[in-house]
C-alpha positions in Angstrom: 0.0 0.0 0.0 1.4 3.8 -1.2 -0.6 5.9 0.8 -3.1 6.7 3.7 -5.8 7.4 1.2 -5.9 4.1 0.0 -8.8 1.2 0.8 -7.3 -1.0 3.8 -7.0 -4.6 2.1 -6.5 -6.2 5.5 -9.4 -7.0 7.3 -9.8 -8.3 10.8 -10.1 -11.9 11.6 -13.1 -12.9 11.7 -12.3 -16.3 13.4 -11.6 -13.8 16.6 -15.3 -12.3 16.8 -17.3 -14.7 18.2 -14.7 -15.3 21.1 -14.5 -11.0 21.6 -18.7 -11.2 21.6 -18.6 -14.4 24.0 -16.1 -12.8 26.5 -18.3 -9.4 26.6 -21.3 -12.2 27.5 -19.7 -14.0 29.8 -17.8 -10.7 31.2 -21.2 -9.3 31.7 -23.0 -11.9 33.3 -21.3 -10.3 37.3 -21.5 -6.8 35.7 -24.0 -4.4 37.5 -24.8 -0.4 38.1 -23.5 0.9 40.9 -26.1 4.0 41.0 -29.0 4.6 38.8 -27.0 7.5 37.3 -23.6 5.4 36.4 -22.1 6.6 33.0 -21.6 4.4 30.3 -17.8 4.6 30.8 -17.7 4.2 34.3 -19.4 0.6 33.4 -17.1 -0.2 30.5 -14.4 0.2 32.4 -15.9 -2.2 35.2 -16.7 -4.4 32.1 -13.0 -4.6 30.4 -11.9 -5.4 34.4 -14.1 -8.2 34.0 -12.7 -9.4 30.3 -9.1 -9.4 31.1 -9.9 -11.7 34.3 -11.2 -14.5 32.0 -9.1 -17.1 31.9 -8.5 -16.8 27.9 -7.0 -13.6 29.2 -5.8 -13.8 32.1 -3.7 -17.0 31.6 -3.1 -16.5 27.8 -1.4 -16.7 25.6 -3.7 -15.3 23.3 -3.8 -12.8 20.6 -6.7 -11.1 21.4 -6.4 -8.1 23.3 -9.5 -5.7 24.8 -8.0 -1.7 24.6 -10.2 0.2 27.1 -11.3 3.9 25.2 -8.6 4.1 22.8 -8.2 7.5 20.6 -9.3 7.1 17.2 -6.7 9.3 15.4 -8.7 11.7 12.7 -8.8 11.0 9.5 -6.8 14.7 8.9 -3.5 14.3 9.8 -2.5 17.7 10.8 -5.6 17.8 13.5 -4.9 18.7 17.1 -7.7 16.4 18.2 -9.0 12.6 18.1 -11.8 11.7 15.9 -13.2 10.2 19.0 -12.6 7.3 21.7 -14.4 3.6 21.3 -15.1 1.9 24.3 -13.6 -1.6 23.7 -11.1 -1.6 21.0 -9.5 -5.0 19.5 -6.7 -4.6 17.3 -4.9 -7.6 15.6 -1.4 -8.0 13.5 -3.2 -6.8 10.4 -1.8 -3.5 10.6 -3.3 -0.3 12.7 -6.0 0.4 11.1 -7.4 -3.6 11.0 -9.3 -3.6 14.5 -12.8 -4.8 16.1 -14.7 -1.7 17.7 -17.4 -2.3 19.9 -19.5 1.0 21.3 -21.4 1.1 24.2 -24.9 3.0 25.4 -26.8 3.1 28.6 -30.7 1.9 27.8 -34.0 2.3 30.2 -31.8 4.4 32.5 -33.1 7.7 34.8 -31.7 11.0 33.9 -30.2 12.8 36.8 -33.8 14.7 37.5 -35.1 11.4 37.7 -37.0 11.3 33.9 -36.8 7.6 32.6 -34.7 7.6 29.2 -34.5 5.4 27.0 -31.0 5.7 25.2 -32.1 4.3 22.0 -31.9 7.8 20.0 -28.5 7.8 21.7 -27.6 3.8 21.2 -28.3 4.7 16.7 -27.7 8.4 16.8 -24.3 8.5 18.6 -23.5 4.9 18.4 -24.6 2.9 15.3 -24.1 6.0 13.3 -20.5 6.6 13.8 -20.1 3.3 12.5 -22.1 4.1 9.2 -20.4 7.6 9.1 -17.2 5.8 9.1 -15.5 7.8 12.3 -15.2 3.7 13.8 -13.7 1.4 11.7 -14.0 2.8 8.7 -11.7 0.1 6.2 -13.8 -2.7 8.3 -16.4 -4.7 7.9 -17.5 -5.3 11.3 -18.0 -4.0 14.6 -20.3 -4.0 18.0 -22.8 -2.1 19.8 -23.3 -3.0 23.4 -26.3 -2.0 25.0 -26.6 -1.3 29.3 -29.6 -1.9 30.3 -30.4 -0.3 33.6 -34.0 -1.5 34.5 -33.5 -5.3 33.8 -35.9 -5.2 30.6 -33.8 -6.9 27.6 -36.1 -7.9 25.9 -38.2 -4.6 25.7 -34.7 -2.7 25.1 -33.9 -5.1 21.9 -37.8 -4.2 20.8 -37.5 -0.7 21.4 -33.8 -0.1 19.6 -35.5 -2.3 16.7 -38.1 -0.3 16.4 -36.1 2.4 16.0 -33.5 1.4 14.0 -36.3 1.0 11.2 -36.8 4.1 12.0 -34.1 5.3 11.1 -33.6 2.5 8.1 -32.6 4.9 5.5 -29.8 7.1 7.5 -28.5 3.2 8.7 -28.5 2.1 4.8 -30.2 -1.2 6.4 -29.7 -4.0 4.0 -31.5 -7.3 3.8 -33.2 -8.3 6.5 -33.6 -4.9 7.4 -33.9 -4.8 10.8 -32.5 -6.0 14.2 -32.5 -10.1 13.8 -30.7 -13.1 15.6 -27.3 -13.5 14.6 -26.5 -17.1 13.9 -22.3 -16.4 15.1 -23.2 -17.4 18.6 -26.5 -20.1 17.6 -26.9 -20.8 21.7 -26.2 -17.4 22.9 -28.7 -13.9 22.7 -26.6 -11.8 19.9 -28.2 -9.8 17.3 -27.0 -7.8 14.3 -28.2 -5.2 11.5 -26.3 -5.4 7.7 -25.6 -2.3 6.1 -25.0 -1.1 2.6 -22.1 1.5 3.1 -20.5 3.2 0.1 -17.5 0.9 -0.8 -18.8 -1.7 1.3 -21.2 -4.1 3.6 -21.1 -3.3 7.5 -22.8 -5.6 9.6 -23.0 -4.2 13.3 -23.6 -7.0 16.3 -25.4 -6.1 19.2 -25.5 -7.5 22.9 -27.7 -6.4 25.3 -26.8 -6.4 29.0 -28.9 -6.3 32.6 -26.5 -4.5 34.7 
């Protein structure tokens, strides 16, 4: 490769996903809120403490490796500032740019006046979408949405973020099946995804819901 402006050839392994998406399952099955007014990093950082004490991490060796809220440099290389930080980060030997991003969003949670929100213009305006808009991972094919949700309610959180991610189907560039459906890389465990129809390429986005 010449140049920073070309396409990234490289992408990340995919044989690694369904191990990072098991480990954020199983990571999150002792995760829980400390307050009803916990911020989303303040749990992803309880989370990650959680990951690397696996024994796939802790004991290794392994070649995965969990980055708690990396930088994402920007895209112009004379900027003073990052693009932005992703809240897990997994980069492999495929050069910098080849990494798995997953994103994280409270859901069903209590503002600090007490008014119930529930984070799902958030979860697809701020966290989905920087995903489509290519500020995360934007030579890759994949990457993760995590959902925290504070009341308990999974399976209303996964029906309201459906709901509105058809919604929103045309800023998402949804492709077939056009909405929030099982994913089939983890058959026994609760993982969904959306497919996208990007400009130079498909995205598909896999999402976990958590009761914290």
């Amino acid at each position: 490769m010449s140049g920073d402006s070309e396409p990234f050839k490289r992408l990340f392994p995919e044989k690694h996903i369904p191990i990072i998406l098991f480990s954020i399952l199983q990571a999150g099955k002792s995760l829980y809120k400390e307050t009803e007014h916990d911020k989303e990093d303040w749990i992803t950082r309880r989370l990650h403490a959680r990951i690397i004490r696996l024994p796939l991490f802790r004991d290794g060796p392994t070649t995965i490796n969990f980055q708690l809220q990396p930088e994402i440099p920007s895209m112009n290389l004379d900027s003073n500032t990052p693009a932005g930080r992703i809240d897990l980060l997994v980069p492999c030997d495929r050069g910098y740019q080849a990494y798995f991003a997953i994103e994280a969003k409270r859901l069903r949670f209590l503002s600090p006046g007490g008014q119930f929100k529930t984070g799902n213009d958030e979860y697809v305006g701020n966290g989905m979408m920087r995903f489509i808009k290519g500020q995360y991972a934007p030579f890759m094919k994949t990457g993760a949405m995590l959902g925290y949700v504070f009341d308990g309610d999974i399976e209303t959180a996964r029906f309201d973020v459906g709901g509105y991610i058809l919604k929103k189907a045309g800023e998402l560039r949804l492709g077939p099946p056009g909405q929030l459906a099982k994913s089939e890389i983890l058959p026994r465990e609760s993982v969904d995804e959306t497919r996208h129809h990007l400009n130079d390429r498909s995205f598909t986005i896999y999402h976990i819901f958590i009761d914290i």
